[in-house]
C-alpha positions as CSV (number, residue, x, y, z in Angstrom):
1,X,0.0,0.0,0.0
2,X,2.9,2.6,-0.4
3,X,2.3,4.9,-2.9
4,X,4.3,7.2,-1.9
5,X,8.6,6.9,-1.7
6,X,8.3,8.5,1.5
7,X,7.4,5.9,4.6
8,X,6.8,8.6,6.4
9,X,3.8,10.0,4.9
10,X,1.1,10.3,7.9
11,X,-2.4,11.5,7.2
12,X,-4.5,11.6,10.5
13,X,-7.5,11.6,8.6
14,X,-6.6,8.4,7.2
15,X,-5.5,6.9,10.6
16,X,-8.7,7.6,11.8
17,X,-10.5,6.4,9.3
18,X,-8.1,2.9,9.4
19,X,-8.3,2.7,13.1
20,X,-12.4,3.1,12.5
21,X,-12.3,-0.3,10.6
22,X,-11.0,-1.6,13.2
23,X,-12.9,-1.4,16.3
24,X,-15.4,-3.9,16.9
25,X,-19.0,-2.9,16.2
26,X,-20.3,-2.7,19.8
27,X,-17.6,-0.4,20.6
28,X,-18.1,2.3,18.0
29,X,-20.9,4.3,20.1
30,X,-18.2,5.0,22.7
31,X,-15.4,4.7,20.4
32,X,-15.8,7.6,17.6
33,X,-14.3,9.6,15.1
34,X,-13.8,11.9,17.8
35,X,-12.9,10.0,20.6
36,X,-9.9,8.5,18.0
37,X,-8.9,12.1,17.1
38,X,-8.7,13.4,20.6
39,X,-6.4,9.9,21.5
40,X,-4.0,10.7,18.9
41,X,-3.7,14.8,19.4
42,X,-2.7,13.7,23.1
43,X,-0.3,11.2,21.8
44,X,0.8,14.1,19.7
45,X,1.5,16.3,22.7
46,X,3.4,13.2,24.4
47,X,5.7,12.9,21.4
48,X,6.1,16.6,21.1
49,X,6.9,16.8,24.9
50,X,8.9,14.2,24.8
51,X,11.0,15.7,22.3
52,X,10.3,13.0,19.4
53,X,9.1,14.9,17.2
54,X,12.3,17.1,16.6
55,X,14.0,17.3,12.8
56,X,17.0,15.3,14.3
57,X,14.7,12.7,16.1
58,X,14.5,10.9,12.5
59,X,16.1,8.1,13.8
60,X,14.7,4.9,15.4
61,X,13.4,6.0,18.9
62,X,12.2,3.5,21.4
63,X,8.2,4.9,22.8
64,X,7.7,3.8,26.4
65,X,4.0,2.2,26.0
66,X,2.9,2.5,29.7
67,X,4.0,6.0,29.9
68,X,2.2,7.4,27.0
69,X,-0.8,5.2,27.9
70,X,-1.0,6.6,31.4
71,X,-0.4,10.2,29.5
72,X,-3.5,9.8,27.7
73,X,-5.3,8.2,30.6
74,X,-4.3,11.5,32.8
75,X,-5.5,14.1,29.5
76,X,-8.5,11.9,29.3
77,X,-9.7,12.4,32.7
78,X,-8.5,15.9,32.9
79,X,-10.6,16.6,30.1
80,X,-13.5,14.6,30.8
81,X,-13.4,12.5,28.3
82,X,-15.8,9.2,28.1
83,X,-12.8,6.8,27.5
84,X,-11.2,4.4,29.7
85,X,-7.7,2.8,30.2
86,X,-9.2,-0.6,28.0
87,X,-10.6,2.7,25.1
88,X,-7.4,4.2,24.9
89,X,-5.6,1.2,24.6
90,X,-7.6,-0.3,21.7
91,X,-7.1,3.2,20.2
92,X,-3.4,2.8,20.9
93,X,-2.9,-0.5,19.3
94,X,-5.1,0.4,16.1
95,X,-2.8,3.5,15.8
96,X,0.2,1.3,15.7
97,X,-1.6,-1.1,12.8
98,X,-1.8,1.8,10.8
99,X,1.8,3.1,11.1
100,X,2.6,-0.4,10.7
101,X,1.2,-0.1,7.2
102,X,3.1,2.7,6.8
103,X,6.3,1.2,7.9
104,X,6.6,3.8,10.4
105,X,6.6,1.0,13.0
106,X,8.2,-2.1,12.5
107,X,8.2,-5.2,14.5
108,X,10.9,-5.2,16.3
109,X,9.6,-1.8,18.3
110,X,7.7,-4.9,20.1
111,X,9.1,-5.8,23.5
């Protein structure tokens, strides 16, 4: 699915719409196009605080799971948000598919 030379090509609209396909059915009332947006603008401010998203942070960075999960968990609550730990962890994982497809992600990120 690349059509593009450059792996690192990442259209949120599109994540969404992947990560969409992939929550189960009696999840998608909670679940949303807006629940999945506000999940991965957090996850945005956790790289960007973090310092991942720099020009020179190109190179293969290793993402502490349960530290960006309780992130999002905190931002969740904090901003009332109708999304538990389970939510933002099948929003997590779907995200990861995606930039999987993209090569973004590879395997061996797994632990």
């Amino acid at each position: 699915m690349k059509e593009d030379n450059d792996l690192l090509v990442y259209d949120e609209d599109e994540a969404i719409k992947y990560i969409l396909k992939l929550i189960p059915a009696e999840l998608k009332s909670k679940i949303n196009q807006d629940a999945i947006n506000y999940v991965l603008d957090v996850v945005y401010d956790y790289y960007e605080e973090k310092g991942l998203l720099d020009d020179d942070a190109v190179d293969e960075t290793s993402i502490d799971e349960e530290e960006m999960l309780k992130y999002a968990l905190e931002a969740a609550k904090k901003d009332k948000m109708n999304l538990d730990e389970d939510d933002i962890q099948l929003i997590l994982d779907c995200e990861y598919e995606y930039g999987k497809s993209l090569g973004i992600y590879t395997e061996e990120d797994e632990e």
